[in-house]
C-alpha positions in Angstrom: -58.5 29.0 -6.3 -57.5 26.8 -3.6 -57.1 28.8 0.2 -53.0 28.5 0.9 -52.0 28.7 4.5 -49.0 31.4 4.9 -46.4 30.2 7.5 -43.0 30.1 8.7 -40.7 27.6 7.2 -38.5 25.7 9.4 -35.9 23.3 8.7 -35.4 20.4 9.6 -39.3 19.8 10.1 -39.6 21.2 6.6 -36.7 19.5 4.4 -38.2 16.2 3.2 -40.8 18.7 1.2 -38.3 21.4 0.3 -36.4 18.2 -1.0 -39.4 16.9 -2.9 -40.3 20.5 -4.3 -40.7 21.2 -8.3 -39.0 24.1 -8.8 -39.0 24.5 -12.4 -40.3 26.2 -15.6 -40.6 26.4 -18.8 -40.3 29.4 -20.9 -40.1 30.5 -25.0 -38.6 33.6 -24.4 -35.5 34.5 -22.8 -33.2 37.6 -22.4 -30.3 37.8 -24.0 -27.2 39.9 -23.5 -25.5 42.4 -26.1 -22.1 44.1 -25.5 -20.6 47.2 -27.3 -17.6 48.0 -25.5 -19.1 49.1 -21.8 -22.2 48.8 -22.9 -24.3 45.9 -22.1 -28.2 45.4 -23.6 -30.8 43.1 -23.2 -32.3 42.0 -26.0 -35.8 40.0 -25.2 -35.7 36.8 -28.2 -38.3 34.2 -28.7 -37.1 30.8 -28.8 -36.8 27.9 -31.4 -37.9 25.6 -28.3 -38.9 26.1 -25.1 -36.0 26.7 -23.0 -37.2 23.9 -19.9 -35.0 24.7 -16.2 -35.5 22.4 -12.9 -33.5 23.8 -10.1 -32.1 21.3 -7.8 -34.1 21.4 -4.6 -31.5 19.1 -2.1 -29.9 22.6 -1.9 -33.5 24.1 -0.3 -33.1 22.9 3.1 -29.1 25.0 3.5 -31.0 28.2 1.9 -34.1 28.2 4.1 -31.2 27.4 7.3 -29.3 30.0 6.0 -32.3 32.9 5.3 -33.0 35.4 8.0 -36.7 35.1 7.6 -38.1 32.0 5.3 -42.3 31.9 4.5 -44.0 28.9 3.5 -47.0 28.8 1.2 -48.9 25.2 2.4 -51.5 23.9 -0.2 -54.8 22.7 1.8 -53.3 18.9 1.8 -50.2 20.2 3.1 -48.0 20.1 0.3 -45.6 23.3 0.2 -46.9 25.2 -2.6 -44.6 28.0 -2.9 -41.7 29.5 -0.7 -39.8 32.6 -0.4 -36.1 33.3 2.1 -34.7 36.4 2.3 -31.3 37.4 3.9 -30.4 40.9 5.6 -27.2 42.1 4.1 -26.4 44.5 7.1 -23.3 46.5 5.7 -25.3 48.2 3.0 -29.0 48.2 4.9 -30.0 46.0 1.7 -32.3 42.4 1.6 -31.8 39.3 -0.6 -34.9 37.6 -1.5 -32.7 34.7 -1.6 -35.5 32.5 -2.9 -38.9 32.7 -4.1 -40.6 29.8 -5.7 -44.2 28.7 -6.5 -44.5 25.3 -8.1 -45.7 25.2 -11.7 -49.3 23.7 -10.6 -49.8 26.0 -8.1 -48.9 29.4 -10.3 -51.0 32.4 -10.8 -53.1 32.2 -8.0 -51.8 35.3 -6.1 -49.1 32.8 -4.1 -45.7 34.3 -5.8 -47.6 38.2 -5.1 -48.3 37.2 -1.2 -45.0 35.8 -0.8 -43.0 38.6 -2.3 -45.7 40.5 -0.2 -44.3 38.8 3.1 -40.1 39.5 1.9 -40.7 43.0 1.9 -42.9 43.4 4.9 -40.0 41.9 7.0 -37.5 43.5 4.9 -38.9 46.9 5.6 -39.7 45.5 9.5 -35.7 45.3 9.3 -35.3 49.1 8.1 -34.0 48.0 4.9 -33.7 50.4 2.3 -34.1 47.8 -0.1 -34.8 44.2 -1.6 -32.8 42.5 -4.7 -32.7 39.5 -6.0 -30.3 37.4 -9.1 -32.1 35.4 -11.2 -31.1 33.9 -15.0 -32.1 35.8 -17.9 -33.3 32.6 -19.4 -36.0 32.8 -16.6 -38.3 34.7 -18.4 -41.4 34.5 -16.6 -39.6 35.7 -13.8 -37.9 38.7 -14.6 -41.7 39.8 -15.7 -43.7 38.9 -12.4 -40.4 41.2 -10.9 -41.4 43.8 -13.3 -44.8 44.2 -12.9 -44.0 44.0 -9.1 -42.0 46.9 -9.5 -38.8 45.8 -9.2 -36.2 47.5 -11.7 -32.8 46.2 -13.3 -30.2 46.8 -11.9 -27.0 44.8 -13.1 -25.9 41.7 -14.8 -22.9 39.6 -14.3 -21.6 37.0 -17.5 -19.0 35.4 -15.3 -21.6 34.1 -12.2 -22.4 30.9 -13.3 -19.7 27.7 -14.1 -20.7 27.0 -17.9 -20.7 23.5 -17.3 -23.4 23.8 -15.1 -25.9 25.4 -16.6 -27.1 26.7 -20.3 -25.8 29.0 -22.5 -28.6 31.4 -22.1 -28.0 31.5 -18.5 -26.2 34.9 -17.2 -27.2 36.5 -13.7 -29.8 39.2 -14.0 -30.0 41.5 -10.3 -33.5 43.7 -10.1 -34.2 45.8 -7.1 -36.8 47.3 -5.2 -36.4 50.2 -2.8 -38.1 49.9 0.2 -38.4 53.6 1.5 -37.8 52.8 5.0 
């Protein structure tokens, strides 16, 4: 296991590696979605093929500017390893983890656990009652580092994303996880 170095991450001294950053995965599994009237199920289904997603990272530099508190997970040659943003949503005393990404060489090495470890110290720093997050329900791996994390489901949407921009087996999946405090 290589030693990470946890710190802020700032744009613009950050953006030519946010920029550069793989933020993608691969998964045979995905989630999907079941309606019966007002009823809505997910149905876990093993794929055909693996299901490959690369998330487009020239948009990283406006969410770190944009996040209230962004952490940067620095590989011991100074690439960014992983990275997490969050933003306080004020009206409702709530926190999006806006971001949270570990590149595929660097996973499970404890960097996605310290960096959601970091969102919800400065969530709770913040009084927030909780922290949420919207991720795809093709994402898999994911949805089950959320769940052992102890985040719970908490809502879908069908209508997020533009269908011409993304798969089929895309639709926004929202977990939570209170903060008690």
């Amino acid at each position: 296991m290589s030693t990470m170095n946890y710190r802020p991450l700032r744009v613009p001294a950050d953006s030519e590696r946010l920029t550069a950053f793989d933020a993608s995965y691969c998964t045979s599994h995905i989630w999907r979605v079941e309606a019966d009237g007002l009823a809505l199920r997910l149905v876990e289904e093993a794929l055909p093929e693996p299901f490959h997603k690369a998330y487009d990272a020239n948009a990283f530099p406006d969410d770190v500017a944009d996040a209230d508190f962004a952490l940067a997970a620095e590989a011991r040659d100074g690439s960014l390893a992983g990275f997490a943003c969050v933003r306080l949503v004020p009206w409702n005393r709530s926190a999006e983890l806006s971001a949270l990404f570990v590149a595929p060489k660097h996973q499970g090495q404890g960097i996605g656990r310290t960096l959601l470890g970091g969102a919800m110290t400065y969530a709770r720093s913040q009084a927030m009652r909780c922290l949420w997050l919207e991720t795809q329900t093709s994402n898999h791996p994911a949805i089950g580092f959320y769940q052992r994390a102890g985040f719970t489901f908490c809502g879908l949407n069908t209508m997020l994303y533009d269908p011409t921009e993304v798969a089929p087996e895309e639709v926004a999946l929202y977990l939570s996880h209170p903060l008690n405090g």
